[in-house]
C-alpha positions as CSV (number, residue, x, y, z in Angstrom):
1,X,61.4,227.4,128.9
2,X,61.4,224.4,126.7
3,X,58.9,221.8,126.9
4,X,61.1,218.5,127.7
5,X,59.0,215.0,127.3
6,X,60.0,211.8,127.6
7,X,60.7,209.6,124.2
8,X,56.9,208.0,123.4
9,X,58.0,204.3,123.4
10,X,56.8,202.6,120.5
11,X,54.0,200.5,120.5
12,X,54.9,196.8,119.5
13,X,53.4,195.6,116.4
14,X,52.8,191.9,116.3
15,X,55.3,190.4,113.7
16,X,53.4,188.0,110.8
17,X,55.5,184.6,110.1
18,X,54.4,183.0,106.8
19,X,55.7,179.8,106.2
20,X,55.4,176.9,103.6
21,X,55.8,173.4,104.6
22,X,54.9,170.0,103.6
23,X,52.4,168.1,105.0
24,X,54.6,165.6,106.9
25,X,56.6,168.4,108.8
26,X,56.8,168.0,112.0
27,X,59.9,170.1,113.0
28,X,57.9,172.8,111.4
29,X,54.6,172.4,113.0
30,X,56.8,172.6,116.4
31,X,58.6,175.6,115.3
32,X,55.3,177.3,114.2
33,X,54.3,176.4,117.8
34,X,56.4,178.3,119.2
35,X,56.6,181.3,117.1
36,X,53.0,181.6,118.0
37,X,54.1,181.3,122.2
38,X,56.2,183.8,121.5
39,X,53.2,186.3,120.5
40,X,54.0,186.2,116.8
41,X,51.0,185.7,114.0
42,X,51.6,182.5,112.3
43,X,50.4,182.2,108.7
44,X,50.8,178.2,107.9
45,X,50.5,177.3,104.2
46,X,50.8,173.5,103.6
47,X,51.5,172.5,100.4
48,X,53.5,168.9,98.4
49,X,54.7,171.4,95.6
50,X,57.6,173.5,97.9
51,X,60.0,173.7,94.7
52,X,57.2,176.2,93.0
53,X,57.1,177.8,96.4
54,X,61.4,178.0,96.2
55,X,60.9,179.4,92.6
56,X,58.4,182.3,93.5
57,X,60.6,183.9,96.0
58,X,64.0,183.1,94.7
59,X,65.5,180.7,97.1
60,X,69.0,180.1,95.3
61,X,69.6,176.2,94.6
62,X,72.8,176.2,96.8
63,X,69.8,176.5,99.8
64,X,67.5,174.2,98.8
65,X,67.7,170.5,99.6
């Protein structure tokens, strides 16, 4: 007779958010506010030099402000 167990449910892993902003964002501080309600781990890098930021990971122009 066969052994039958339930599926093991997963164990939830806390997602990581890492996010570059400018120092004068505040629609970003509010979003980061609530990403961090919502149980996820916020990494917040402020920096005035976003276009390098842009560069690094390959945000195409057409995206970027």
């Amino acid at each position: 007779m066969p052994l039958l167990m339930p599926p093991v449910a997963a164990i939830p892993v806390p997602a990581v958010v890492s996010a570059y902003r400018s120092p004068s964002c505040g629609c970003c501080k509010g979003w980061l506010d609530h990403l961090r309600q919502a149980g996820f781990t916020v990494k917040d890098y402020v920096t005035s030099n976003l276009a390098s930021i842009k560069q690094r990971y390959g945000v195409p122009p057409q995206l970027q402000p």
